[in-house]
N, C-alpha and C positions, 0 to 999 in steps of 0.2 A: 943527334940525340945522344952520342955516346956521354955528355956530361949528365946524364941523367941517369945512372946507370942502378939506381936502387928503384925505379919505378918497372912495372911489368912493361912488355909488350904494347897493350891493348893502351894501358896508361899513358905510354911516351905518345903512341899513334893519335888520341886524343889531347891530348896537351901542344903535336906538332900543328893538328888541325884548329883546335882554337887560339895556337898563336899567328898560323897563315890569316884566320878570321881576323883578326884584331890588327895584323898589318893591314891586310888589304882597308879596311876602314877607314884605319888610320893616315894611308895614301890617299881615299877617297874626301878625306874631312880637310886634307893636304889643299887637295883639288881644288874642292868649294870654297876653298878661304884664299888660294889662290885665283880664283875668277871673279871673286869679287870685289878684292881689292882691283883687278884688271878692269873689271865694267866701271867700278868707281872713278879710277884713275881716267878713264878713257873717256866717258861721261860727262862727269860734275865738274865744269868748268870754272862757276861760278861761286860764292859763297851760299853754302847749304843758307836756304829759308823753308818758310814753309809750305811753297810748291816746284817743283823743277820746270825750270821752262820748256817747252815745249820740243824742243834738239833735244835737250838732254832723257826726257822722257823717253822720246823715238828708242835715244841711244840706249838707254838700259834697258826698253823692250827685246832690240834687238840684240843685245848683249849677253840679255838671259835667253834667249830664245837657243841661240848658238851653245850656249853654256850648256842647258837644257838637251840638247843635241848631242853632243860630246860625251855630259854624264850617262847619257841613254846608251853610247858606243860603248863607253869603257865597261856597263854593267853588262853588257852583252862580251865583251873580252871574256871579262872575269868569271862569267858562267861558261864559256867555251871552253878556257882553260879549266877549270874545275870538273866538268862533263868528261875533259880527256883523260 
């Protein structure tokens, strides 16, 4: 915070805190846009129509499922680390 040095105390403390907010987000939107291209790539074999076949289906059940899993882990990090 020292390039900050015309804001108070209380100000730099809220401006360090809403830019920690705004990274972590920003890793988290990181995430999602990285596992979906992941399930996509891993998945859709075929030329996208208008139903997946039935593999593919499975596979992005279970692809979000796992994904779903993970962001549930990392939300629970991010509030441990933030509790400490």
């Amino acid at each position: 915070m020292a390039d900050l040095p015309k804001f108070d105390e209380a100000t730099q403390k809220e401006l360090a805190t809403f830019l920690e907010k705004e990274q972590t987000q920003a890793k988290l939107q990181s995430t999602i846009h990285n596992f979906t291209n992941m399930c996509w790539d891993k998945c859709i074999t075929s030329t996208p129509s208008t139903r997946f076949s039935r593999g593919e289906e499975s596979c992005l059940y279970s692809c979000v499922d796992r994904f779903l899993d993970s962001s549930i882990y990392l939300v629970k990090q991010i509030q441990e680390r933030r509790d400490h």
